[in-house]
FIMARMAR-379251 format. One record per residue: y, x, z of N, C-alpha, C, O in turn. Coordinates in pm, whole numbers, plus 50000, padded with zeros to 5 digits. Example, Ala and Ser with C-alpha at 12.3 -4.5 7.8 and 13.67 -1.06 7.14 Angstrom:
BEGIN
494315131950780495505123050780496705132050780496685142450846 497755128550708498945136750714500035129050787501145134150804 
This chain:
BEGIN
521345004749035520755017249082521565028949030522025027848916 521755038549091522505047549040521805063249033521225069949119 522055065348917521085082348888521955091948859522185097048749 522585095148998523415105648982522935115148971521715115348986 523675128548939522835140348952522545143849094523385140349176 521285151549145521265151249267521955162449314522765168749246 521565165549465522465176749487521875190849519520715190649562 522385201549507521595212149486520295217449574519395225649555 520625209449667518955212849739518355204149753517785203249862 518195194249662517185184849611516885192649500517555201449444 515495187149471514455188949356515035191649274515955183449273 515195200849163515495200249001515425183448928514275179348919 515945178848903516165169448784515625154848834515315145548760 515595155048991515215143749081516465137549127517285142549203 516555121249048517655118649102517705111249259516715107249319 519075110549307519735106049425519965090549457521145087149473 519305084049463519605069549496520545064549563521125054049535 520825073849685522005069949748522685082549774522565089549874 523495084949660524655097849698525615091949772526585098949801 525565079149814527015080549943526345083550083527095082350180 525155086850106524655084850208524015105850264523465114150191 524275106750364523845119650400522465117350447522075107550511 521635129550400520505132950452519945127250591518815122650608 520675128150661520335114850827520595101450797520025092950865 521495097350690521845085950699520835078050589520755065850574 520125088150521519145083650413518415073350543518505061150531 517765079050653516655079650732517135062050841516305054850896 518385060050839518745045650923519025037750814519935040050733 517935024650811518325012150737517235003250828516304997450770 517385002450965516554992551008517434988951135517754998051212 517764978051155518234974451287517094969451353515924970951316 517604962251475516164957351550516074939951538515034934151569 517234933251493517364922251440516784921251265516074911451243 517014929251161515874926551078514294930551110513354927951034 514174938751265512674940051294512224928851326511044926551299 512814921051376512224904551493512084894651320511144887551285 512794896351277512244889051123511164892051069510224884151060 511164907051015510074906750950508714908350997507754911350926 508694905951144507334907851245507224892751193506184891551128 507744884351198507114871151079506724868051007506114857351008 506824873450928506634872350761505434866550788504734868650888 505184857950684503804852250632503414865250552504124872850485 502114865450578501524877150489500614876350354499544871450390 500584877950272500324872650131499354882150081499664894150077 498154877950040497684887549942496724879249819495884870449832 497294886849690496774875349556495654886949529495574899049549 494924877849479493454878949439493694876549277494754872049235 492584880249191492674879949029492514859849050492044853449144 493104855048919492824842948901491864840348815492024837148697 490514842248892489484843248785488724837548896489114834049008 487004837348818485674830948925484644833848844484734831548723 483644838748894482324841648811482014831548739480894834048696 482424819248693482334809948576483334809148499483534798948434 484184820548492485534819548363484854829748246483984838348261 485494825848140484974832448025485804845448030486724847748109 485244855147913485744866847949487374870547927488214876847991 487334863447808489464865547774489694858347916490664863447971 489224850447976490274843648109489954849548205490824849848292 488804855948232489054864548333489924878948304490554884848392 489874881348227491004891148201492014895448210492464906548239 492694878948161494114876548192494134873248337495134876448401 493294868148389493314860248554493354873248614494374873548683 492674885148622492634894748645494224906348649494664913348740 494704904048517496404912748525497334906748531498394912748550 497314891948516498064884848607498374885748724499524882448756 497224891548846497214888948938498254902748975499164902749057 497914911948906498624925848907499834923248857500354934348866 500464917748821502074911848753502494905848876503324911048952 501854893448898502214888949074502554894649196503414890749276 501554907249206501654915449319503414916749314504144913349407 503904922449182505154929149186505724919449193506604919649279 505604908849131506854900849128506884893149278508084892749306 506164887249382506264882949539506614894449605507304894649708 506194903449553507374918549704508524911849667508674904049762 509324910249598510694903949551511034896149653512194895249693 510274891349692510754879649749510614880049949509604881750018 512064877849992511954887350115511544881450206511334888850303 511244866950228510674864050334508904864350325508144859250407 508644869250242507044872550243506904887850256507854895550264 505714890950258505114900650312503484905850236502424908550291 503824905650112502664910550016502164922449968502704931949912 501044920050003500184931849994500114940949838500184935249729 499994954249852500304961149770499074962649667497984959149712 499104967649525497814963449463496384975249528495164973749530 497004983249561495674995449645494924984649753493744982049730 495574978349871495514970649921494794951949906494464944850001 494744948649772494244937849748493054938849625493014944349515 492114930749704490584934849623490614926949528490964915149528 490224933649442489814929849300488704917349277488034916549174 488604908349382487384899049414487784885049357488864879249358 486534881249306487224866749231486824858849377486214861249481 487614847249310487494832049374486444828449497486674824149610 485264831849434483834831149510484334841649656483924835049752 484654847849683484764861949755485594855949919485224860350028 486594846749905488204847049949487214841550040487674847250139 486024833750094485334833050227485264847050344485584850450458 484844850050263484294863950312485674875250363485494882650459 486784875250299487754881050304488454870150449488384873450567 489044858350400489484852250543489044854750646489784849650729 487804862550721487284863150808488004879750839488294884950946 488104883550737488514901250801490564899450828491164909450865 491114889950811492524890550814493244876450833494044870250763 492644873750954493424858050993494654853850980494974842050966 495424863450985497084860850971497324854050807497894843250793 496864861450697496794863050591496124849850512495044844250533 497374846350394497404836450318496604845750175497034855650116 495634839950159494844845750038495104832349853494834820449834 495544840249790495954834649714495274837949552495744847049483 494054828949502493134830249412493094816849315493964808349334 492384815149240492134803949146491184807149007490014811049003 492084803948900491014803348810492624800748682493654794148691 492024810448569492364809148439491934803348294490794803348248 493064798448234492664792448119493894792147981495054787847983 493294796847896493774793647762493144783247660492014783247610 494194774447643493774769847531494624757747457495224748247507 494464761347330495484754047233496724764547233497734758347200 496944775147251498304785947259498854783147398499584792447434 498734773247489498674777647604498534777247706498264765547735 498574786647834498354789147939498274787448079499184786448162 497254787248091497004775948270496174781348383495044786348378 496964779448486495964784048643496124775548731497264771948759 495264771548782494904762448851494994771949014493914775449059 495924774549073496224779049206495234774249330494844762949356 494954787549402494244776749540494644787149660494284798949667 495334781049739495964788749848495104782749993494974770950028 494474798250076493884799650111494834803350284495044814850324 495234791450355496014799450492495094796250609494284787450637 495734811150684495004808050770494684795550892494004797350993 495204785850862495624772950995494694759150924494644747950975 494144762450820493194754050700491904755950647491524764550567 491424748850690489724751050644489914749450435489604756950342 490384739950441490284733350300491554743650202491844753350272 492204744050089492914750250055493764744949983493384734449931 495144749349949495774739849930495724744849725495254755349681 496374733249639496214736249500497484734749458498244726749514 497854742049359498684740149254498314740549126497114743049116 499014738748998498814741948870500474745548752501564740848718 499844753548738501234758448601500654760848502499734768948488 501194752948414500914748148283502064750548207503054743248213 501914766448094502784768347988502354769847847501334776547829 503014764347733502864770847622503584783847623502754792547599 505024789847644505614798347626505174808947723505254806647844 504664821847673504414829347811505344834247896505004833348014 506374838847877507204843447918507744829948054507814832848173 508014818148008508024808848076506724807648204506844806648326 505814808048139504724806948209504774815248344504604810648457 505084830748304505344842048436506084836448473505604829148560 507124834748461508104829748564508154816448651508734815148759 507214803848561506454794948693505564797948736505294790848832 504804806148716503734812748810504054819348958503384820149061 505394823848921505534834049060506834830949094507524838449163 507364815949031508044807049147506934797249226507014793949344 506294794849168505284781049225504744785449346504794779149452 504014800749324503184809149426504094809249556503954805049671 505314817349471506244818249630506834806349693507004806949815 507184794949625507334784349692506734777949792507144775649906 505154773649709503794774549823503864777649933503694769750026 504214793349947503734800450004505334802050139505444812150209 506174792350146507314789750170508344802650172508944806050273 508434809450040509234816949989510544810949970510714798949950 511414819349976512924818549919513244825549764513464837649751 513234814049628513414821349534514784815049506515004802949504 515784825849482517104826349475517344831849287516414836049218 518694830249240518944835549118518804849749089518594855148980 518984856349234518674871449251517374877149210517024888049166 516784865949239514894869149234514654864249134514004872949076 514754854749059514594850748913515014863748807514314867148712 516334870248844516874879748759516014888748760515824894348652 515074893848898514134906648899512974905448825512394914248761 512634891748842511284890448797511944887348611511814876048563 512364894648558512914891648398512944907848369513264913248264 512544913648484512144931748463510724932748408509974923448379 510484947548397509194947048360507924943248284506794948248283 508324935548238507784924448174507324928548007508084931947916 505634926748001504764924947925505294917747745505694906047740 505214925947620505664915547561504634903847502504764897147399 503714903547586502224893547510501444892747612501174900847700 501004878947587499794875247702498604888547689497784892347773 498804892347585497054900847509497464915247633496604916747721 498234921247636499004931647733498434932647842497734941547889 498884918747898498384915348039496684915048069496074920148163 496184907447959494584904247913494244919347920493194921747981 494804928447878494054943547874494584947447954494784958347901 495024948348044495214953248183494164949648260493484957148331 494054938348243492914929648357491544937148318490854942448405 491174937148177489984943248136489864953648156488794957148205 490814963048129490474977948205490194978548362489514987548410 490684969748428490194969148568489224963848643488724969848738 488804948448595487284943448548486014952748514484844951848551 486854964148410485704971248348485514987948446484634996448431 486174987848500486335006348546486835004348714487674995748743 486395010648787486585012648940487515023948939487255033948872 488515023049003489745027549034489285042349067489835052649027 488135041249152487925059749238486985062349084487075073849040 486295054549018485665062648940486505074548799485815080848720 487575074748801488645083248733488225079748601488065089848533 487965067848531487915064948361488835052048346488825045148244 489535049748444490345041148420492535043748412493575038248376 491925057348481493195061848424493885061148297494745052548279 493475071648182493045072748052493055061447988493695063947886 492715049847984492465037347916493875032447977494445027147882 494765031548100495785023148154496735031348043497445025147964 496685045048047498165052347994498045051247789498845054547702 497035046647785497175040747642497705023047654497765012747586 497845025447719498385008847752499745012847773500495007147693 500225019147837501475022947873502305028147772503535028047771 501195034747646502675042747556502525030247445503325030347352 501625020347452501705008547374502884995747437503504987647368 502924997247578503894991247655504644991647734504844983947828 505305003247695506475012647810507105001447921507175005048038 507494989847889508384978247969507254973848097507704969248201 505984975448082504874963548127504604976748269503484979948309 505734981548313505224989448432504584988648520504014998748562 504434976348580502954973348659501614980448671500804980948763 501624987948501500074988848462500365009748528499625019548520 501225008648562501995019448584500835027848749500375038548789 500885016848775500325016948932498735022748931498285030449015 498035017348820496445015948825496075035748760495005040448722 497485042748773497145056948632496785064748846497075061948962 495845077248748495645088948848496605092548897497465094948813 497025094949037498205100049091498185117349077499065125749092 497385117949058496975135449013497305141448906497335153748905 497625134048795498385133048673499715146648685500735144548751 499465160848608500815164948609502155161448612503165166048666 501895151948539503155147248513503645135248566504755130648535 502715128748662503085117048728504755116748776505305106348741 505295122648821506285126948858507345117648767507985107648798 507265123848663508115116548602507715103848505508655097648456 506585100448479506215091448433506585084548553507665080648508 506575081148639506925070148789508325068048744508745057648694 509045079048767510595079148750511255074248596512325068348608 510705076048442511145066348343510295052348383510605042648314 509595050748453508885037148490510135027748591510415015748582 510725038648687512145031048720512975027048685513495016448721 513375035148596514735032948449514225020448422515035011448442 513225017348385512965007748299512554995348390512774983948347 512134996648480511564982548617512274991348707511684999648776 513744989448706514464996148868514664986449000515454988149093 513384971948975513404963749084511634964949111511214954349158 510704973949095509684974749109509214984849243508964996849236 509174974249393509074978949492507874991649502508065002849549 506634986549446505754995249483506195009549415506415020349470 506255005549259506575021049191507425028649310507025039849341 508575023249379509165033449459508595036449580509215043449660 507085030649614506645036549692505675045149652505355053049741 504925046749518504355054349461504905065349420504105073449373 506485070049422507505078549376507135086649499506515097349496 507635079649621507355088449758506185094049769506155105949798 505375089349755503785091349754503775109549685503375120349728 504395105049568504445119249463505045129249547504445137449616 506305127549535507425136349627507035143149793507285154449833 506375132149867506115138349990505225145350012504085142749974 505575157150089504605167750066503935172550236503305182750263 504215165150297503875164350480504435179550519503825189450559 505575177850496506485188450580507905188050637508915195150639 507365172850697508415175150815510025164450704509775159250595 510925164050744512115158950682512135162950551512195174850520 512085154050472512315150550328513195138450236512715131350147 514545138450284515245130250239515135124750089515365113050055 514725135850000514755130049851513575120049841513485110949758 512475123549960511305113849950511515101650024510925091050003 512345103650110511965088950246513705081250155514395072450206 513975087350032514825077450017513985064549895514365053549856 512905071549870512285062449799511375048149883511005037249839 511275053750006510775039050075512025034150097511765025250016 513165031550130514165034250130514445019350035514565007850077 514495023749912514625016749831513905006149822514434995049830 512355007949801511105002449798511144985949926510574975049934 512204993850002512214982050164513204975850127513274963650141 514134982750073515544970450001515444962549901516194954049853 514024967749867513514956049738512674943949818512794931749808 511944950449884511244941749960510784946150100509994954550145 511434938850139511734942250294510184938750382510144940250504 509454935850334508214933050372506794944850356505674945750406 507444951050279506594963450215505934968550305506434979650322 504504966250424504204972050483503954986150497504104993050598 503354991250323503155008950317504345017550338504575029150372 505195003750293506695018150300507025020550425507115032350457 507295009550532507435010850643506445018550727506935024550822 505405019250714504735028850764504555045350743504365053950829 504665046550611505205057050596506205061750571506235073350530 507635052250592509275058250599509305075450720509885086250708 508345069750828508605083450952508075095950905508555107150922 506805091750832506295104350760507235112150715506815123650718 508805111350656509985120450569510705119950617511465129350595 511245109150731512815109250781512915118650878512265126350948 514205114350848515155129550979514435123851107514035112951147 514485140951165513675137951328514705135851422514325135351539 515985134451401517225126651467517085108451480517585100351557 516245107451375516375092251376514955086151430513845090651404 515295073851517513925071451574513675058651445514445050451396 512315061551422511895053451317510845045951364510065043251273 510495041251481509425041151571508795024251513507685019951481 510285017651524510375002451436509395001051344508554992051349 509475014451213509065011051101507645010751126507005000651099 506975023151186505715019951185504875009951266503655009251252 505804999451381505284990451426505484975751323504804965551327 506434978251251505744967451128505144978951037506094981550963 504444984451013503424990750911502394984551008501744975850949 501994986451158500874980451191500764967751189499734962251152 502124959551242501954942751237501874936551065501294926051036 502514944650973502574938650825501214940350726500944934050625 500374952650801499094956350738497824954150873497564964050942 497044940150903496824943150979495324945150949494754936550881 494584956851000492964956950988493184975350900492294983350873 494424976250880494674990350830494505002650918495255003451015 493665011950899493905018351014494665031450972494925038651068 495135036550836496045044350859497535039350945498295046851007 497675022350923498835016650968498675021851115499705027151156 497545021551212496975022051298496965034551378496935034951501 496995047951273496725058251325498655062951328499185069851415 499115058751248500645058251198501055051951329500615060251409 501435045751376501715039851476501445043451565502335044251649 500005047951604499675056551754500805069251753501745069551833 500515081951628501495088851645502875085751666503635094251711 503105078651647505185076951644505065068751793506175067351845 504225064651850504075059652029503835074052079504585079052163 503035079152040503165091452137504405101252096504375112452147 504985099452049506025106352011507095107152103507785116552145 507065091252130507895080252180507355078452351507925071452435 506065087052373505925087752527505625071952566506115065552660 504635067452463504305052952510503105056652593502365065952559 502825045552761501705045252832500755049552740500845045752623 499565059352787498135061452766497515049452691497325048152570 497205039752804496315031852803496785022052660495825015352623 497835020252586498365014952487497895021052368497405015652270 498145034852393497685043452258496175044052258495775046252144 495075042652358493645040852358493435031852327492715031552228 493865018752383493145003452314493555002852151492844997552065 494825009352124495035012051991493985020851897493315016851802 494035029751937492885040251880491455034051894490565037651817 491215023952003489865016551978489845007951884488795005051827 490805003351857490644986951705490965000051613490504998651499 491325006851624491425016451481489995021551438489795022551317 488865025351535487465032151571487175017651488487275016951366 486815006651572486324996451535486504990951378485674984351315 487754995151333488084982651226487604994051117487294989051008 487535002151121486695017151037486575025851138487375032351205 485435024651136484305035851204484235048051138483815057351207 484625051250984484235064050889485685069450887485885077450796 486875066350981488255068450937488255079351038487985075851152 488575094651011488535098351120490105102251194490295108051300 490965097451111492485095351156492115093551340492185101651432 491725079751333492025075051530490915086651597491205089951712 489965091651552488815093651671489925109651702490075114551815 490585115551569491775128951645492565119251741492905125751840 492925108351747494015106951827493765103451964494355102152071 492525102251909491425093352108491055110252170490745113352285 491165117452073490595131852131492285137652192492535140952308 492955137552111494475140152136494775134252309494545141252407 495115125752312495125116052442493895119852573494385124052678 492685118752568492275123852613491915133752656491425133852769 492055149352557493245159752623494235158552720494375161952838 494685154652662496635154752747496205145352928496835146053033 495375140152907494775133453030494055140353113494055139053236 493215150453029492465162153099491125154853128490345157753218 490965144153030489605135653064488765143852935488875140352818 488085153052974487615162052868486525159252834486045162952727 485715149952944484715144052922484415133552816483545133952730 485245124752837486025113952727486295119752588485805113852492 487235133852564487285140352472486385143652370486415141152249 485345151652460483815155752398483425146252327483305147852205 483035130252408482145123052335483035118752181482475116152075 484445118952200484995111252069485055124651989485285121851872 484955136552006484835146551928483305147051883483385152451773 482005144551906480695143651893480565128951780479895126851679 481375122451840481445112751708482055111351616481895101851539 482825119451603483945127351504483025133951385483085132451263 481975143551484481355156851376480315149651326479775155051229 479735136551370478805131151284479205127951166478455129651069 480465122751153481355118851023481335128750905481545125350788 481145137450931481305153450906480135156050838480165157950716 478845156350918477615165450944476355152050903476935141550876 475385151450898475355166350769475955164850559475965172250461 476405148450600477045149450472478095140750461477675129250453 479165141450457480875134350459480625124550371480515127350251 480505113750408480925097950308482335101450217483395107150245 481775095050087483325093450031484205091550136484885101350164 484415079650214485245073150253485935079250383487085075650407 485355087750461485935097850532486585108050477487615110850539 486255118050335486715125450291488145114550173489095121650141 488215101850129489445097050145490045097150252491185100550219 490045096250309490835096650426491025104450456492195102850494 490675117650483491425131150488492535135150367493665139850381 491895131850259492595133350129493985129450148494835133750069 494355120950253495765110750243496855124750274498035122650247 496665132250303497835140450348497805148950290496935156950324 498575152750184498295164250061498825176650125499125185250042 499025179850248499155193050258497675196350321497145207250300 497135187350388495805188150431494385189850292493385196850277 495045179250218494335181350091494205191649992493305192149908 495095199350006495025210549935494885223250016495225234649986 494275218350133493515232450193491845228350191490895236150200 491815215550177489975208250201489785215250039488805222350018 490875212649920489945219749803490185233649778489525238849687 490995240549842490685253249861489895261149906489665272249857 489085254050059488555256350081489065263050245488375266350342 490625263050224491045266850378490655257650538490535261150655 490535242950456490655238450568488635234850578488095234250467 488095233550650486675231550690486525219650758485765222650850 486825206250768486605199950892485785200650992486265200951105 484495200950976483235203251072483225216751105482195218151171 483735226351098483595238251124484945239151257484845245751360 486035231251221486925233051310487135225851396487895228351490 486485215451381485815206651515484745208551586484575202051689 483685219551536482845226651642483495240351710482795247151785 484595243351685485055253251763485825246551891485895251052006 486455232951832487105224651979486385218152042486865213852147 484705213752002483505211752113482955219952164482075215852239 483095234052155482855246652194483755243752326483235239052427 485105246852319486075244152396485845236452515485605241552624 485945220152484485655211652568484515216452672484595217952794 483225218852569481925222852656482455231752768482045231552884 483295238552725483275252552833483975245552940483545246253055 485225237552905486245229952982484965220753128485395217953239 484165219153105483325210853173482655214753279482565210553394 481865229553182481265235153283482105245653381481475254853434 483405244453403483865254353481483655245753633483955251053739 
């Protein structure tokens, strides 16, 4: 990786990942022959290796284990694993209930154990073409050994390609004690991610284990200083796909071309080319010279049941002047797969505009302001939250949602009765 100095109209003290590459050229790293690949990928998502009958040190560890895994299978490029925002914190008992929301998807859970100094999981891989599930077991005294058959065995399973390249990555990052990992898991066991007390407890973990960057992921992104805590988190894990999509996350500010940001998915996809978030949001920053249209159709095929992937994808089709009727049945599994998201019901209103079906418009705008009125679910007001230039007018107070969606049912109404 190289941390050159950047160049003067980049950020102050933000380095350049690819100084041989110009600002447009940040924005092309996809042909259409690595697209027909990774529309394959088996899709992976690990679950804690725990079960409401493990004791508490093993669910613990089963628990930040599972968060060590996440990072170490992006590594690996013929899979397609889900990011830790993305994979529920649900033990063993749960992975019924989950197979039913993501058929494509290999769910990957079990169960932990210590004892005698050391360390054992009993694997149970969950695909979709199998009622029954398939098992493994890795059995180490040495931990360090142990990670590293853990997340060859998984990816093997899981018919991964682990090469010397990928052995070398997964020797990053890395925890110096099982106990590390064990308190990772427990802070997350113990504290809900939106409830904001689990921040605080991760970053005392962090100045106790600067190397164990993983735990890097679970801190407030709201954090002043996130910025650069992400960025010595690279220095130190510069093969840690997500951190570089959590870098972008920081950096992008939804205005249009941002090379210092879209070079961090960038990276994040050369680590692991499967990275559904990055690919979906690579178009969000790249140059508007480059059609990026690819990326967000694997953000929808690599994340599927996502509906920002969903709403991401409608825009870059209409961008792209795709048929109507494509971008509506789209915007309907987006309605359907979250009903509280109000990303698709703008884009079913968008479209139906431009159609002049105003009638059509109204009703998806009327079901829009219920979302709204008379009191916003968390989970709609996340979802506005995703776009921090939008977000920092909702806490200012500039932006109103329900107020500015009864001025465009005002509109419509009038549109009707003429």
């Amino acid at each position: 990786m190289s941390f050159a100095a950047p160049m003067p109209t980049w950020p102050p003290h933000l380095p350049r990942l690819f100084p041989q590459l110009s600002a447009v050229q940040i924005s092309q790293f996809l042909d259409y022959g690595e697209y027909q690949r990774l529309c394959n990928l088996p899709l992976i998502t690990i679950l804690p290796f725990a079960s409401q009958n493990s004791r508490l040190e093993e669910m613990h560890l089963g628990v930040g284990l599972s968060k060590l895994m996440i990072r170490d299978l992006m590594l690996v490029r013929n899979l397609s694993t889900r990011g830790p925002e993305d994979s529920p914190e649900s033990l063993l008992e749960s992975v019924a209930l989950l197979r039913e929301e993501k058929d494509r998807t290999i769910f990957i859970s079990g169960e932990t154990m210590i004892a005698n100094g050391s360390y054992r999981v009993e694997l149970q891989f969950f695909a979709p073409s199998r009622q029954e599930p398939y098992a493994a077991v890795v059995h180490e005294s040495d931990f360090a050994t142990f990670l590293l058959r853990l997340a060859e065995t998984i990816a093997r399973t899981c018919l991964g390609e682990v090469t010397e390249a990928t052995r070398h990555m997964w020797r990053f990052g890395r925890p110096t004690c099982a106990a590390a990992v064990a308190r990772l898991g427990e802070i997350c066991a113990g504290h809900n991610r939106r409830a904001g007390t689990r921040g605080p407890l991760v970053w005392g973990l962090c100045q106790r284990e600067p190397n164990f960057v993983v735990a890097l992921n679970e801190l407030d992104d709201e954090l002043p200083n996130i910025k650069q805590v992400y960025l010595e988190g690279l220095r130190r894990d510069p093969y840690n796909a997500q951190l570089c999509f959590l870098l972008f996350l920081a950096y992008w500010e939804s205005r249009g071309p941002q090379p210092e940001a879209v070079q961090f998915c960038r990276r994040a996809i050369e680590l692991s080319p499967g990275h559904g978030k990055a690919h979906m949001c690579a178009p969000h920053a790249g140059d508007k010279s480059v059609n990026m249209l690819l990326h967000s159709d694997l953000g929808y095929r690599l994340l599927p049941g996502n509906t920002f992937a969903i709403n991401n994808y409608i825009l870059n089709l209409m961008e792209n002047n795709a048929p109507p009727e494509q971008i509506m049945s789209l915007g309907e599994q987006g309605i359907r797969t979250d009903p509280q998201d109000p990303g698709n019901y703008d884009r079913m209103i968008e479209i139906c505009i431009d159609l002049q079906d105003y009638a059509k418009a109204l009703s998806y705008a009327e079901r829009l302001l219920g979302l709204f009125e008379p009191e916003m679910s968390p989970r709609t007001l996340e979802c506005l939250m995703q776009n921090p230039k939008r977000a920092a007018k909702i806490r200012s107070g500039e932006y109103l949602p329900a107020s500015e969606l009864r001025g465009l049912i005002g509109q419509l109404r009038a549109k009707l009765m003429r």
